[in-house]
Every structure is written in C-alpha cells, then in structure tokens.
C-alpha positions as CSV (number, residue, x, y, z in Angstrom):
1,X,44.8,127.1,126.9
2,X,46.4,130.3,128.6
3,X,50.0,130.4,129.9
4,X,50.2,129.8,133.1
5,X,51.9,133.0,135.1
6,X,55.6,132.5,135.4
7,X,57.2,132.5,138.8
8,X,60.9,132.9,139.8
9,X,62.8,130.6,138.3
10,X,66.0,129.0,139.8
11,X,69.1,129.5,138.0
12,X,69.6,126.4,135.9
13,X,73.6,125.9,137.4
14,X,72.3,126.2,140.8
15,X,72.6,122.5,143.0
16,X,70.1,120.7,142.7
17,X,69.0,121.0,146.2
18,X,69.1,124.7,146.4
19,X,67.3,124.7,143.2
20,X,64.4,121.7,144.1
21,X,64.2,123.8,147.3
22,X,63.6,127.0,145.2
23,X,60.9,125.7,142.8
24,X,58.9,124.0,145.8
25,X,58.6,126.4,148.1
26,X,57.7,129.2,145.0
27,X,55.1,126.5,143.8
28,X,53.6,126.4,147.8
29,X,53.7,130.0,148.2
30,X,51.4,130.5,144.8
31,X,49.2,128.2,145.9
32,X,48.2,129.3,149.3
33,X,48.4,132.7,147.5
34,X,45.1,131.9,145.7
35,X,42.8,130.8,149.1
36,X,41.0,133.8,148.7
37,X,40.1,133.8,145.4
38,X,38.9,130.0,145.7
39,X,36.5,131.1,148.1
40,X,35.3,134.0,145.8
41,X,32.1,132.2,144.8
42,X,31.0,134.7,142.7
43,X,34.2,133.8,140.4
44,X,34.9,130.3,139.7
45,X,37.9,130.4,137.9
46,X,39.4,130.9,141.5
47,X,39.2,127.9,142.3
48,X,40.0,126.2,139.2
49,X,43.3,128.7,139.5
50,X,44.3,127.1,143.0
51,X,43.5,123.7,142.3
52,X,45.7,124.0,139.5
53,X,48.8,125.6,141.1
54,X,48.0,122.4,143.1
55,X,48.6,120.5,140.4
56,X,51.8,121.7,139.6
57,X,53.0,121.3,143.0
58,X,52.2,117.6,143.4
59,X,53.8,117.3,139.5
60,X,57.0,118.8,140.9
61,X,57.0,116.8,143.6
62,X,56.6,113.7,141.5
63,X,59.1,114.9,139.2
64,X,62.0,115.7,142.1
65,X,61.0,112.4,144.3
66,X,64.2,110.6,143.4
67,X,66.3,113.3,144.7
68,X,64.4,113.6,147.9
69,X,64.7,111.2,151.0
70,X,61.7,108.7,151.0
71,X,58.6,109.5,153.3
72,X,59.8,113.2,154.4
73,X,57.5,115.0,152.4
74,X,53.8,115.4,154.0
75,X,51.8,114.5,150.6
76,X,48.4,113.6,152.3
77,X,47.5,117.8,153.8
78,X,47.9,118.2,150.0
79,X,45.9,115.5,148.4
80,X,43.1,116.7,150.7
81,X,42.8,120.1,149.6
82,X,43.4,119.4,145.9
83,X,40.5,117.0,146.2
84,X,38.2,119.7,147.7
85,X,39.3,122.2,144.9
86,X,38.5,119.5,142.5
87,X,35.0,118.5,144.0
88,X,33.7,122.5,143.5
89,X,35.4,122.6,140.1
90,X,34.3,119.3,138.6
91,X,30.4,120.8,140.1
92,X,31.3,124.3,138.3
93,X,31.8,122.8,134.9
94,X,29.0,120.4,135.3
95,X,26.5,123.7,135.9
96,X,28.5,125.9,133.3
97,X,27.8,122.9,130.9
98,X,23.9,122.7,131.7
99,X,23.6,126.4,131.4
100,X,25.1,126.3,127.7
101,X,22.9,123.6,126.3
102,X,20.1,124.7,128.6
103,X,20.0,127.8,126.0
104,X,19.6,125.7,123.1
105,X,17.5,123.0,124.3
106,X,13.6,123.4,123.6
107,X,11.4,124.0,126.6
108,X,10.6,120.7,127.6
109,X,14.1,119.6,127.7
110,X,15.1,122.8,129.5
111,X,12.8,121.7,132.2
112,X,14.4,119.0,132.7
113,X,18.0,120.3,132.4
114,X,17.2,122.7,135.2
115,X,15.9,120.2,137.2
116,X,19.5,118.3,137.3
117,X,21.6,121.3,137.5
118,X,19.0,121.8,141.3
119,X,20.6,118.5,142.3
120,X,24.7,119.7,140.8
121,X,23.6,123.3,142.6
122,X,22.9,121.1,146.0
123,X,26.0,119.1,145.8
124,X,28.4,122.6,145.1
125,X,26.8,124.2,148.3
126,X,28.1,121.3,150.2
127,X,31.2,120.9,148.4
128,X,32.3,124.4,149.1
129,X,31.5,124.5,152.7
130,X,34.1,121.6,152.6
131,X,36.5,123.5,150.8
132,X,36.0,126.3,153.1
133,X,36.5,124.5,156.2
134,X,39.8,122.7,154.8
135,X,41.5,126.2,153.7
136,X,39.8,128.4,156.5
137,X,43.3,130.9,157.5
138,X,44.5,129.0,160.0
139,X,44.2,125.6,158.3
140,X,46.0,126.9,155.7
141,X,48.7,129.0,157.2
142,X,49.5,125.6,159.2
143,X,49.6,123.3,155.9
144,X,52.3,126.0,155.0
145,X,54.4,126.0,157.9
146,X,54.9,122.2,157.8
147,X,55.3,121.6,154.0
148,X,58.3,124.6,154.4
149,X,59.8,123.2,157.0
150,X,59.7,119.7,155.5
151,X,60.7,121.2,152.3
152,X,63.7,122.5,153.9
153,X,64.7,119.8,155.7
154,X,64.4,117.5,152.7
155,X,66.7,119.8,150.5
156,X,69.3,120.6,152.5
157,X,73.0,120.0,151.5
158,X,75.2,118.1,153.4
159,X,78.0,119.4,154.9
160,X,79.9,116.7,155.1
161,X,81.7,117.2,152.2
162,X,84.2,120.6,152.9
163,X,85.8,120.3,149.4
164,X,82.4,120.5,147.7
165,X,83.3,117.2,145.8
166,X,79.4,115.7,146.7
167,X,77.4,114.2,144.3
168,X,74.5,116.4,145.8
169,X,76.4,119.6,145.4
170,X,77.7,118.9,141.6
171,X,74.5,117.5,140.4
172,X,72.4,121.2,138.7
173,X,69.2,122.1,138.2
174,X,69.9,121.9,134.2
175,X,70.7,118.2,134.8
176,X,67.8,117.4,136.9
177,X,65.6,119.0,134.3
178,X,67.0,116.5,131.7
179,X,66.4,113.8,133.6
180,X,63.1,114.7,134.4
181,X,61.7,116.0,131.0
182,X,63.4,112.6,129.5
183,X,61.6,110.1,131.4
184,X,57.8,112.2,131.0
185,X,58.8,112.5,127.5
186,X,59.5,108.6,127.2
187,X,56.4,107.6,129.9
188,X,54.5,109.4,126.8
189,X,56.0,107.9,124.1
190,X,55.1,104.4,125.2
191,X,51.5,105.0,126.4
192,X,50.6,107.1,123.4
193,X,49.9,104.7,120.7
194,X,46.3,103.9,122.5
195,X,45.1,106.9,120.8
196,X,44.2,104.1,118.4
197,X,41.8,102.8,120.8
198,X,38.8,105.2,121.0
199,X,36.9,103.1,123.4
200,X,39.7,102.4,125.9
201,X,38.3,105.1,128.0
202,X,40.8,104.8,130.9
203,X,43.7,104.3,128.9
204,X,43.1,107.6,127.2
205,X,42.5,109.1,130.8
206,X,45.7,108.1,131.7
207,X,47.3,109.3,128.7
208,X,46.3,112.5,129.4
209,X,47.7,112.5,132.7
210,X,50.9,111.8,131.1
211,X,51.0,114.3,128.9
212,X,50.0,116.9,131.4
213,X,53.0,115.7,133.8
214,X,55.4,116.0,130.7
215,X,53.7,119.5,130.1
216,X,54.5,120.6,133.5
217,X,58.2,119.4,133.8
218,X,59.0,121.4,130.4
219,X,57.3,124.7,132.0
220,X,59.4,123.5,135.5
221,X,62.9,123.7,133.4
222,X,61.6,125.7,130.7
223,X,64.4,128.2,131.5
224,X,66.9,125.7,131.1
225,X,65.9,125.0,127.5
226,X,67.5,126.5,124.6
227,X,65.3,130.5,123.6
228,X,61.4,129.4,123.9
229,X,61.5,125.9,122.6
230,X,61.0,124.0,125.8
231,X,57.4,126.5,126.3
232,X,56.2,125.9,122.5
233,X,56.5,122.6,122.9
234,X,54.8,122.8,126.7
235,X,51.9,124.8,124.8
236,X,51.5,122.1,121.6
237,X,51.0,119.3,124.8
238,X,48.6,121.5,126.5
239,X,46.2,121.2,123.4
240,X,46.5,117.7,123.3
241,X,45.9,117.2,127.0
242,X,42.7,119.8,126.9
243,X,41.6,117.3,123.9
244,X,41.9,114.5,125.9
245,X,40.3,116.0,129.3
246,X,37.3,117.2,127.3
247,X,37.0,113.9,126.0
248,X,37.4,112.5,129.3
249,X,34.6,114.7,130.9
250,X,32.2,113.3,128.2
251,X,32.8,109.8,129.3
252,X,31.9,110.9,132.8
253,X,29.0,111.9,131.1
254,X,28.2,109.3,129.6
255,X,28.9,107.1,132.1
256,X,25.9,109.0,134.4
257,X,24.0,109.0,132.3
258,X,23.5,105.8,130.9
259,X,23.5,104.9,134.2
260,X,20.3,107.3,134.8
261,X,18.7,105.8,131.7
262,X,18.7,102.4,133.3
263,X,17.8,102.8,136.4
264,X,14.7,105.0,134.9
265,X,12.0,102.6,134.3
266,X,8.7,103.5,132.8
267,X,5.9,103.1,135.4
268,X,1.9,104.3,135.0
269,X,0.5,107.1,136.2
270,X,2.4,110.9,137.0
271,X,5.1,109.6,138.2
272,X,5.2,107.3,134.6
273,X,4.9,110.4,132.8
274,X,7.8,112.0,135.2
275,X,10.0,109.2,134.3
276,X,9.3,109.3,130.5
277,X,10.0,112.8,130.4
278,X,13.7,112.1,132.5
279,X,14.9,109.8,130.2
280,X,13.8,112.2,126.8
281,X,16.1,114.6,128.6
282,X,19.0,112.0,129.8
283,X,18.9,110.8,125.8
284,X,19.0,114.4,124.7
285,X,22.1,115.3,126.8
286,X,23.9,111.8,125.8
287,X,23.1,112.4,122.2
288,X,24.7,115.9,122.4
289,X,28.1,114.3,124.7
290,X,28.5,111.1,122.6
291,X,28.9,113.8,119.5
292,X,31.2,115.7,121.0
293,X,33.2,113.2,122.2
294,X,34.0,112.1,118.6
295,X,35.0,115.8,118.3
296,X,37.8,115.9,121.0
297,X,38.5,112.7,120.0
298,X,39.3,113.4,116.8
299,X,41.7,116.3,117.9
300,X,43.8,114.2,119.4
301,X,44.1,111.2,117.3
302,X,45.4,114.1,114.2
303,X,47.7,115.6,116.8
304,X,49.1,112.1,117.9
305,X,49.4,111.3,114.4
306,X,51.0,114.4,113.3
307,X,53.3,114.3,115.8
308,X,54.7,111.0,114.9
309,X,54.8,111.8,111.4
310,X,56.4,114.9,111.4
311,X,59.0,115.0,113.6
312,X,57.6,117.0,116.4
313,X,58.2,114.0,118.6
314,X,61.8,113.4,117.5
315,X,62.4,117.4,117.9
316,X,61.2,117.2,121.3
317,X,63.6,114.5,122.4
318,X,66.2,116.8,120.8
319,X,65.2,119.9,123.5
320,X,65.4,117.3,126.8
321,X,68.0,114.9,125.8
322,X,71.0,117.7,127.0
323,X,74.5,115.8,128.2
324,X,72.7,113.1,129.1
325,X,75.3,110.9,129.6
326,X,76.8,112.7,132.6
327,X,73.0,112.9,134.2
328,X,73.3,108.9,134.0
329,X,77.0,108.4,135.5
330,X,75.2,111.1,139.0
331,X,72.4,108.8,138.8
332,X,74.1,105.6,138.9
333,X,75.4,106.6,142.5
334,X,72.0,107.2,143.8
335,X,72.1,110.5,144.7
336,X,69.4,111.5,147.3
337,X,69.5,115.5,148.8
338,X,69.6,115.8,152.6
C-alpha cells in the first residue's frame, strides 16, 4: 500500500488546540482538494483518493473528540459524501474485479460475467450522478465554509486564563498524540485475538477497522515519534488492514452470491436453461472468492501471529507510550478546548 502524501504537520509542542485546529482544517482542505478528480470518470482512483482523505478526516475527528466540546462538530455533511464516494468505489472494484477474471474465465462463463458487470455498470451510472450532485461547486464550497467555521469555533483557546496556567494551553500536540495512539493501539490489542476465528466474518471486519484507525493516528503524530518509527510501524498495519479488507470484500462476495445461487431455481424451458447457466457462473465466481479468501486470510493470521511473537507488538507500545503519566494527571481534569 502507497504512502499516503504528507501534509503540513503541526509542531508537536504546539497547544493542543492550535494544533487539533491545524490538522483538521489541513485534513478538510485535502479533501475538497480532490472534487475534481472524483468526478474524473475516466480515472477512478480519484475517487478512491477523496474518499479516503475522507477517511482520515472522520479518523481525526474520532481520535480528537475528547478534546472537542460535544455536538459542535457538523459530522452528518460528511458521512453523506463519504458514503457517495464509497458507493462509486465499492461499484469500481466490483467491475475492476469482473474484468480480471473475465480474462481468464472460458467463454461461457465470460458471458455470464459480462452480463453482471451490465447490472454493476447500471448501478455506477447512478451512483455517480449522486456523487455528482452531492459535491457539485457550490455544495462543496458550502460544506467547507461550515466545517471551518465550526472547526474554529471548537478549537479555540480560552482567554480566560491571562497567566497561560490553562489546562487547554499546557496540554501539546505530542501529548495528545500519546494519548491517542495508546488507546488505538490498546482497542487493537484486545480485539485482535479473533484472528483465530476465520468464520467470524464481522469480527474480522471490525478488526480491520481498528487497525486502520490505529494506522491513521500513527501517520496523524507521526512527526512526534522518535526518526521514522511511528511511519514503519503505520506501513506494517497497513498490510494487515489491506489483508483484512481484501478478505472482507470476499465475504461480500460470497455473501451475494450465495444469495444468487438460492434464489436461482432451475425451471424448464429457455428460461431453465438461462438459470442453469447463471448459477454455473455464480459457482464459478464463488469457487474463485472462497480461495482467495483463504489467501488473505492467511496473511493476516501470520502477521497477527508474528507480531505477538516477536515483539513487534511490545515495540510499538514502546513508540506511543511517551510520558504518559503526565497525559493522565491533564486528563483527569477533563480537559475540553473552547
């Protein structure tokens, strides 16, 4: 998996709501950045690009909620486009999928392969016109305007506190990072063990989810980290998450299309012969995903186990852990940025 392209950084002794402020509104800013390229149908990793600086920016907010008062920031503008970008994506892979074992099918599975990717081709037209209409200029320029200015409000220091003795004010960036890192490192920790469980189809989803919301916050506070630890280790999760998001695709998969397979029931006559020759196809393709989930899932039962067994967990909690102690003792007075 490819780096993702740096941004600017806020300094890691900054306060933490100078800092928060700095990282969300660079994370917004990339992110409208890419409308145009999303809409570039001719190039699909455009849209895959914005919906995952989306991503990232919904991570970072997760990851900075306890510092931010409750309710102020507009999540729902957000969800909505992210769930456009992902409706087109999730339709691109599906069609880039069908076009690769399309070329290695024999004809009279490729006629049948072609005649599902007309139905994925149907349901992309519409899904971009919806993505269109949600990120048209001025929809987007507005979504902008309000998730700055709540941004803003939502990180500013007080200035009630002349003598800059606030907990707001002495609380960094560094510190938040710690924090953050820790508690995506530990949410990890405890949900990882049902890699053991190769049937447990949403645990495994949810473990990847986990691992890509620890793989953010150590590319958020990266800088912070001592040399390029904090991105080596960001880069090791990202091969375990891509393991586990292939593997959760072939469940999708699978999921269709058994469900295809029973509700295609031999009948007589052309349309019996129709229906015969939809579910050789639909048992061709979930031959070829049930293999290659094994694959993935293989991946990342030897990464899981690796890392348990030789240290790279333990060496991980070594880059995060920083002066924790202090982090706990700002913590303890509750300390919210406005």
């Amino acid at each position: 998996m490819p780096k993702a392209k740096k941004i600017a950084q806020p300094s890691c002794q900054e306060p933490a709501a100078k800092a928060i402020q700095q990282a969300l509104l660079a994370r917004l800013k990339k992110m409208c950045a890419l409308r145009e390229r999303a809409l570039d149908w001719d190039e699909p990793e455009g849209v895959h690009d914005m919906r995952v600086a989306s991503r990232r920016l919904r991570s970072a907010l997760s990851d900075f909620k306890p510092y931010l008062p409750k309710g102020i920031i507009p999540l729902n503008g957000l969800k909505a486009i992210a769930t456009k970008l992902g409706a087109v994506r999730d339709e691109d892979v599906v069609l880039a999928a069908l076009a690769d074992l399309s070329a290695s099918a024999d004809p009279e599975i490729r006629k049948g392969i072609k005649k599902i990717s007309r139905g994925h081709q149907r349901r992309r037209t519409r899904a971009r016109a919806a993505l269109a209409t949600a990120i048209r200029p001025e929809a987007i320029a507005e979504f902008r305007r309000e998730f700055r200015s709540k941004i803003r409000t939502a990180t500013k220091i007080s200035r009630d506190d002349p003598d800059g003795k606030d907990a707001a004010q002495i609380l960094t960036f560094s510190k938040v990072g710690v924090t953050v890192s820790g508690h995506r490192l530990k949410q990890l920790s405890k949900t990882g063990d049902c890699v053991y469980r190769p049937l447990k189809a949403k645990k495994l989803h949810n473990l990847r989810i986990v691992a890509k919301r620890l793989r953010y916050a150590l590319e958020l506070f990266a800088s912070c980290g001592p040399g390029d630890q904090p991105e080596d280790f960001a880069e090791e999760v990202a091969r375990f998450q891509t393991s586990l998001g292939e593997l959760h695709d072939c469940d999708v998969w699978i999921d269709n299309l058994g469900t295809r397979l029973k509700k295609n029931r031999k009948s007589r006559g052309p349309s019996g012969r129709q229906a015969r020759g939809d579910h050789e196809v639909a048992v061709w393709l979930l031959h070829h995903f049930a293999a290659e989930r094994t694959e993935h899932y293989c991946y990342a039962l030897a990464s899981w186990h690796k890392w348990k067994t030789e240290g790279f967990l333990d060496g991980l909690r070594e880059v995060v852990k920083g002066d924790l102690m202090d982090e706990v003792k700002l913590l303890q007075k509750r300390v919210v940025l406005r």
